[in-house]
N, C-alpha and C positions, 0 to 999 in steps of 0.2 A: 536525666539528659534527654534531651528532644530527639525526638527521631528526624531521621531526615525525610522529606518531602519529593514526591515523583508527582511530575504531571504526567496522565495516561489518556491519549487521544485516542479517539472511535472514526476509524476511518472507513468507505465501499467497499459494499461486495465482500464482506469479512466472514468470511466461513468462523476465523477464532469469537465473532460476535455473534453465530447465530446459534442455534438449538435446534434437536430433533420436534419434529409435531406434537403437539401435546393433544394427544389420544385420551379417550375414555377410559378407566382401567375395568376390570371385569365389575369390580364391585360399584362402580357405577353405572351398570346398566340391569338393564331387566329383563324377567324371564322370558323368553321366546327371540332376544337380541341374539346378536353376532358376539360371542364369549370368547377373549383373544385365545391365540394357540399358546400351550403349555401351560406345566406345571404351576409356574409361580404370576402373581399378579405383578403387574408392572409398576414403581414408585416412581416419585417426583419430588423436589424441593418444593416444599410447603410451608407456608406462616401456621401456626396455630392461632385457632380464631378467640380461642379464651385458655385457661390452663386446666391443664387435664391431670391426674394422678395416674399412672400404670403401672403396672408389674412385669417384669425383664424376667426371665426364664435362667438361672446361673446357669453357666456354665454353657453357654449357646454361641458367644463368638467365635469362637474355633472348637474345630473336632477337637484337638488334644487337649481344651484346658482341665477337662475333667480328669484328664493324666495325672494331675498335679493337684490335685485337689485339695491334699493337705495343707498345700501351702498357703492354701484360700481361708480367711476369718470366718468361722459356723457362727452363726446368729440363729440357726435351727430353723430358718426358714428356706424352702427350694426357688427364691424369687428375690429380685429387687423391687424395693418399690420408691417411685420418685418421682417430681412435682415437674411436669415440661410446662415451659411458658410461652408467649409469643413471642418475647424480648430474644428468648435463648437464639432466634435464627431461624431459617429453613430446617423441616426433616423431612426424611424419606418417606411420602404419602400416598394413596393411592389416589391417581388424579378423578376427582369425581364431577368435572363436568362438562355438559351436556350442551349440544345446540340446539337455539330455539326450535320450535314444532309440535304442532300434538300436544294432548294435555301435560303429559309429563317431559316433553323436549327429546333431543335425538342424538344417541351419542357421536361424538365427534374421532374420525377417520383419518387415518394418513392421507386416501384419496381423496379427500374437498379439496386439497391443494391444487388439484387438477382439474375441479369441475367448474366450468366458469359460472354455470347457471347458481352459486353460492359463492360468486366471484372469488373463484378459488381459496377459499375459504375462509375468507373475509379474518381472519386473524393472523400477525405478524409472530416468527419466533427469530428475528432478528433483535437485538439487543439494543434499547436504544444509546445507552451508554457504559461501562464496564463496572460499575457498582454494583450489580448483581455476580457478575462472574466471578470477581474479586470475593465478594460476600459467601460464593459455595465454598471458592476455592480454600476459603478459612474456616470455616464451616465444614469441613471435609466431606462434602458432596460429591467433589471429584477425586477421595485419597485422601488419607492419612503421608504425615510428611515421615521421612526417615526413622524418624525416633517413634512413632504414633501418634501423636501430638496434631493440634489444628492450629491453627492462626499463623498460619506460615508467611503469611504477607504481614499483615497487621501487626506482627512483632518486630518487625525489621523497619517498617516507615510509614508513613503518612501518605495519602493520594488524594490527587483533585481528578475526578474525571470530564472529560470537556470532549463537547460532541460536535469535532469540527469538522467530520463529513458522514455523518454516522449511517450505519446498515437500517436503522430501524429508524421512524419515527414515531411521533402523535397524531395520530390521523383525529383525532377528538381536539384538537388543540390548534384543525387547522393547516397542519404541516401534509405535504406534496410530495408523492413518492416521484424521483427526479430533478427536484427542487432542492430538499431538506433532509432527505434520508435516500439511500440508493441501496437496497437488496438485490437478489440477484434469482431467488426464489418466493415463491413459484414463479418458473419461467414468464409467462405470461405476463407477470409485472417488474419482472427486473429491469433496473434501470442504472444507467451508467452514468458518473459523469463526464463534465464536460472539458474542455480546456478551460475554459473561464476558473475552472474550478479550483485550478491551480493555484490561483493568486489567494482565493479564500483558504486552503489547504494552509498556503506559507504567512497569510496572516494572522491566522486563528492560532500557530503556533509558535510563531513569532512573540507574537504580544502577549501570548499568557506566556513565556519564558521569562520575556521583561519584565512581568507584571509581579511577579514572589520568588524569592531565593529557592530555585529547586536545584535537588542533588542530579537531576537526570529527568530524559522522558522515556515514556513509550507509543510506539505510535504502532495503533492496530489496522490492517486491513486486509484485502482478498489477497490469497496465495498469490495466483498468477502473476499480479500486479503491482504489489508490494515493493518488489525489486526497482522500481522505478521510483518512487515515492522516496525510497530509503535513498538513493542516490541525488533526487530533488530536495533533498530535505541535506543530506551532507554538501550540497554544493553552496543553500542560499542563507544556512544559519549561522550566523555569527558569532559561535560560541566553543567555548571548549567542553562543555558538560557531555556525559554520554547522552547522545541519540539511539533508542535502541527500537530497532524496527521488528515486530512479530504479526507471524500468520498461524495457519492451522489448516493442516489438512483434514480432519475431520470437525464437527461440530462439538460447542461445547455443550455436554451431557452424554454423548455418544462413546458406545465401547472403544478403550484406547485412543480416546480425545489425547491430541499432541500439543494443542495449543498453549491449553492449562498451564502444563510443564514449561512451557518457553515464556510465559507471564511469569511464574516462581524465578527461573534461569535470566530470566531482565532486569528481576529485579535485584540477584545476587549479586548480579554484574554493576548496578548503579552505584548498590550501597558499598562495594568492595571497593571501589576509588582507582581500579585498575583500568576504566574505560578512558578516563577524562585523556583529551587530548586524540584520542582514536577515530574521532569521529561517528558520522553513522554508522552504524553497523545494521546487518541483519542477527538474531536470535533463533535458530532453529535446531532443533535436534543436539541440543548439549554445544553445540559449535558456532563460535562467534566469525561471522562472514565480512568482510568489508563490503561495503554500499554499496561500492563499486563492480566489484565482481559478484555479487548475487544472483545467482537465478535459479526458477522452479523448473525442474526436468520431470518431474512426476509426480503425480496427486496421489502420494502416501507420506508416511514417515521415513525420513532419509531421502526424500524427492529433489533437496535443493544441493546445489553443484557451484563452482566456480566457476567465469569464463576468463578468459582471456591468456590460461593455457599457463600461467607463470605464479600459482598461489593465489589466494584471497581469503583466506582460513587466518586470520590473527591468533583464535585462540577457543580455549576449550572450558567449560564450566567444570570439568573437572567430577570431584571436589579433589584438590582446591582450582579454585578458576585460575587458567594462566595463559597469558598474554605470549604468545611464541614470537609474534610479526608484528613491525607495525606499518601503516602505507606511506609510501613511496610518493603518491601523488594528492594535491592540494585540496582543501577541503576544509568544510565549515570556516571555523575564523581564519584560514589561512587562504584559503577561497577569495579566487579574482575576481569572485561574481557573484558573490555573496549578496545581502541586502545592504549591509555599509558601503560596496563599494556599488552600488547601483545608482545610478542620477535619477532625480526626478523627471526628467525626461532626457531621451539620447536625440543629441544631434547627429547631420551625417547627411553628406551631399547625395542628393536623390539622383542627378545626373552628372557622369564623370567634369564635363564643362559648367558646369554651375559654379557662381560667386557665391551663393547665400548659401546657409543648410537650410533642410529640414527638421520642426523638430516634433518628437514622438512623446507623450506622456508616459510616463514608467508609476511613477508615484501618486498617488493621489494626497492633498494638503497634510494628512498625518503620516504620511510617511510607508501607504501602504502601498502594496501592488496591485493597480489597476484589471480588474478582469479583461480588459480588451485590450490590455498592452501584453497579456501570455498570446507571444507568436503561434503560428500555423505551420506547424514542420510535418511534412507528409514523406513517407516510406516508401520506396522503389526497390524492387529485388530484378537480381538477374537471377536468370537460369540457362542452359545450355540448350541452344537453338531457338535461341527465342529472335532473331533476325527475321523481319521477315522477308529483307531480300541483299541483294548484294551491296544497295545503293548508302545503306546509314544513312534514311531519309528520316530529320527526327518527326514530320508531319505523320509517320507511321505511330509514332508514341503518342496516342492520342488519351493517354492518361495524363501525362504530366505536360503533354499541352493545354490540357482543360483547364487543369492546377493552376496553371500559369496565367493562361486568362481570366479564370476567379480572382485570384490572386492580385493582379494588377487594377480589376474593376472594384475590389476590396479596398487597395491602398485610395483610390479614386475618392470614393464616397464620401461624400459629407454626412454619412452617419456616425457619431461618435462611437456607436458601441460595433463598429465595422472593425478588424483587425490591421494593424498595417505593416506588422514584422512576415514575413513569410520564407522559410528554404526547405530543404529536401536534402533528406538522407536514401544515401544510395548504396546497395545492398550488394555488391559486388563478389568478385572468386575472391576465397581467401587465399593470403594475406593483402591481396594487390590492391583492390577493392576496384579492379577493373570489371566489364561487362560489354555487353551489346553494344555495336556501334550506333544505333538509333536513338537506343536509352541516353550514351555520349551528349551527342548531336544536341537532344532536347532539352536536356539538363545541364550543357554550356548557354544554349538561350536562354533558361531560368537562371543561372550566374550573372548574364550580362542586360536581363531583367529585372537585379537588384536582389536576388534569391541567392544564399548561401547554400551551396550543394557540399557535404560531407561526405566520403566515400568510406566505407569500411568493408571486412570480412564476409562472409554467409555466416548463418547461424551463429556458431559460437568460436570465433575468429583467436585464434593461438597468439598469429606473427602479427605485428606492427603494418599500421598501412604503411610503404615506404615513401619517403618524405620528398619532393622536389618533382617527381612525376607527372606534375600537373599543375601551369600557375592559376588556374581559376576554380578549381575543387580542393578544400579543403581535406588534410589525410587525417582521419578518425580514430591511427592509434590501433589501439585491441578491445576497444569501446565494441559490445555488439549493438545492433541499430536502435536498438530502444534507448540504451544508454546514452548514445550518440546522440539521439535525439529530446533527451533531458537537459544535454551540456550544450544543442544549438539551440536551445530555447534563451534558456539563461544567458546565452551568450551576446544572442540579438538584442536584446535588454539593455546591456551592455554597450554594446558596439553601432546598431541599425543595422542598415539596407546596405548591401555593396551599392557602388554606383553606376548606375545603368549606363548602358552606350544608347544613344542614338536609333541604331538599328542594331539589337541584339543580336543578331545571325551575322552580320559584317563588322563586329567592334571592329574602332581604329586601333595604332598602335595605342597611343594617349590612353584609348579608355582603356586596353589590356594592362596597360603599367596602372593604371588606377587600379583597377580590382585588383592585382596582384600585390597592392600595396596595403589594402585593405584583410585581402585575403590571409596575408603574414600574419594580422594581429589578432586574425581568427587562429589560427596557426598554433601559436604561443598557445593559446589557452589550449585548445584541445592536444597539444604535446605533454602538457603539463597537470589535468587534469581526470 
């Protein structure tokens, strides 16, 4: 019988894609060197370069097997002996090398990661793809499964692994750290992406979905960030297969690596047939998270939490895995903003008095998402006493007026790869998602400069924005603002630009009933989403 098939994507900044420094071990170095601290020499997954015969010592995997020795077959020898190949996999090796220098070379350090005059150590231990991790993880590199046994994945399904925003790349092959692989260490060269990068994200796993019958994905990337992807990724695919998003708070190779575990836990959950229909999910720590409510509160195991105050735990790997909840709000194939239901480009009256639209490219000829159609949604938090005077002058918000004039000189341009969706989420007292009279002021001129303004919560927002409080800001729900601003990206894709008034600070009544007319059907979706 075939097994079933996962695609497992390599996404930034992924702690579950990278590894500790791979150090010199003592027995790679020489006499009068730096000889690591303690008793035992340090190993590594290693190929064997040809095949070797050795002899096993009985009776050495646990203290007590000699307890029981009887039960053990005498062959009258105190050893095993037996034939290791290259084929067989990695084994536990002492890592033996060296950086160039000097006749015999220089062993290599935790600290070059830091030293720039060795451009911080000129070698990657980011991943470039999950085929190696997969490979210890079977290979019990990282653990023996419940029963003792290895090939914990490989026995259960098939995997394609696809590097569609990966932590590591080929620096010999050509590939751009910021371009083509985004790590995040050493500091010095971490590199982020970007928006643009969005559309690559949902097309790389768009099209390898479409492309072969899989049972499920996985998609890997950094802690922190993760939460956002899984929610972009439940909102634009159009499918019912599980989506299963995993991180790591530690590295993979590293004591009490967590990551390993939620790669076995994603994939129990694909092959179990109890995701389908659930959408994205997060995988962490034994607990299945909805998309939507994920987020990292602390960099350990057990770090990630629900927001929006009302569940987002579906369900538990158990054994056996079980499904307790399922969501309430819309997603992937059911999703109003999905990739089916997105135009190839959206029209939408640039000013409230205009006869013609506007019209914006969304798609490019096969049907994918344009890097410079992912909108620009910028972040505004209030806090208490941030007035700076009695007036709610918004010329004081000299943040989000700048915004607003990049913004409008963006939609300007006749450069194609200029952006031309742009709004603002606003960060407001929870549940109101009110604030500053100033912040007000300037982010009703960005409404009526064609800028969709969302209001939500602080931090991690319980109660519901309430609804009808305002006809030109959209109300964001129990969305916290990152999310928020996942769902006004996708949204603008969708829908475009409110329509501007004339003189933004004076809309007439006309242009107020226009936005507000427009702003309803932003409305809808974020009630619903």
């Amino acid at each position: 019988m075939a097994k079933p098939r996962i695609a497992v994507f390599s996404g930034p900044n992924a702690t579950i894609s990278n590894s500790p420094a791979l150090v010199t071990s003592s027995k790679g170095r020489l006499p009068g060197e730096r000889m690591l601290e303690g008793r035992f020499d340090h190993i590594v997954g290693q190929l064997l370069y040809e095949p070797v015969t050795v002899r096993i010592k009985k009776f050495s995997a646990h203290p007590l097997e000699e307890d029981s020795r009887e039960l053990y077959h005498d062959d009258g020898k105190e050893y095993y002996e037996v034939e290791l190949r290259p084929e067989d996999g990695p084994y536990l090796l002492p890592y033996m090398g060296r950086r160039k220098g000097g006749p015999d070379g220089i062993p290599f350090e935790a600290g070059d990661m830091s030293d720039p005059e060795l451009n911080y150590g000129g070698r990657q231990f980011f991943y470039p793809d999950a085929s190696r991790i997969f490979a210890d993880i079977d290979r019990t590199i990282s653990g023996r499964d419940e029963r003792g046994e290895a090939n914990i994945l490989d026995r259960k399904a098939d995997f394609d692994f696809i590097r569609a925003l990966p932590s590591g790349g080929f620096t010999s092959r050509g590939e751009v750290g910021g371009v083509d692989y985004f790590p995040y260490r050493p500091p010095a060269l971490a590199r982020r992406p970007r928006h643009k990068d969005l559309a690559r994200i949902t097309n790389e796993v768009s099209g390898t979905l479409s492309a072969a019958d899989y049972e499920g994905m996985i998609w890997m990337q950094g802690s922190p960030t993760v939460e956002e992807t899984a929610y972009w990724l439940g909102l634009m695919l159009d499918t019912d297969m599980p989506v299963v998003c995993c991180a790591s708070q530690r590295p993979h190779g590293q004591l009490a690596n967590d990551g390993d575990r939620n790669i076995v836990d994603a994939v129990d959950y694909i092959v179990s047939g109890l995701g389908k229909g659930l959408g994205a999910v997060g995988m962490q720590d034994q607990q299945i998270f909805a998309a939507r409510e994920l987020k990292k509160g602390d960099a350990r195991p057990g770090g990630y939490k629900t927001t929006g105050g009302h569940g987002g735990v579906l369900g538990t790997i158990g054994p056996p895995i079980t499904i307790w909840y399922k969501p309430a709000y819309r997603h992937t194939s059911a999703s109003k903003v999905n990739l089916s239901h997105m135009p190839d480009s959206v029209e939408f009256q640039d000013k409230a008095d205009d006869s013609g639209l506007v019209s914006v490219p969304i798609k490019d000829g096969d049907g994918r998402l344009r890097g410079e159609a992912i909108p620009r949604v910028h972040l505004v938090k209030f806090g208490f006493l941030m007035e700076e005077d009695k007036t709610h002058n918004p010329d004081h918000e000299v943040d989000i007026m700048a915004r607003i004039e990049r913004s409008l000189a963006e939609q300007a341009s006749e450069n194609p790869e200029s952006p031309k969706l742009h709004g603002f989420i606003y960060e407001g007292q929870s549940p109101y998602g009110t604030g500053a009279g100033g912040q007000g002021a300037a982010l009703e001129i960005a409404t009526y400069s064609g800028m969709p303004v969302v209001a939500v919560g602080r931090s991690d927002p319980w109660g519901t924005v309430p609804l009808g409080r305002s006809s030109w800001m959209i109300a964001g729900s129990n969305l916290d603002s990152t999310k928020a601003r996942m769902l006004l990206m996708a949204s603008m894709m969708k829908l475009g630009r409110l329509p501007k008034a004339s003189d933004p600070r004076n809309p007439t009544r006309e242009e107020r009933n226009a936005v507000a007319s427009k702003v309803a059907q932003y409305q809808e979706i974020f009630s619903s989403h």
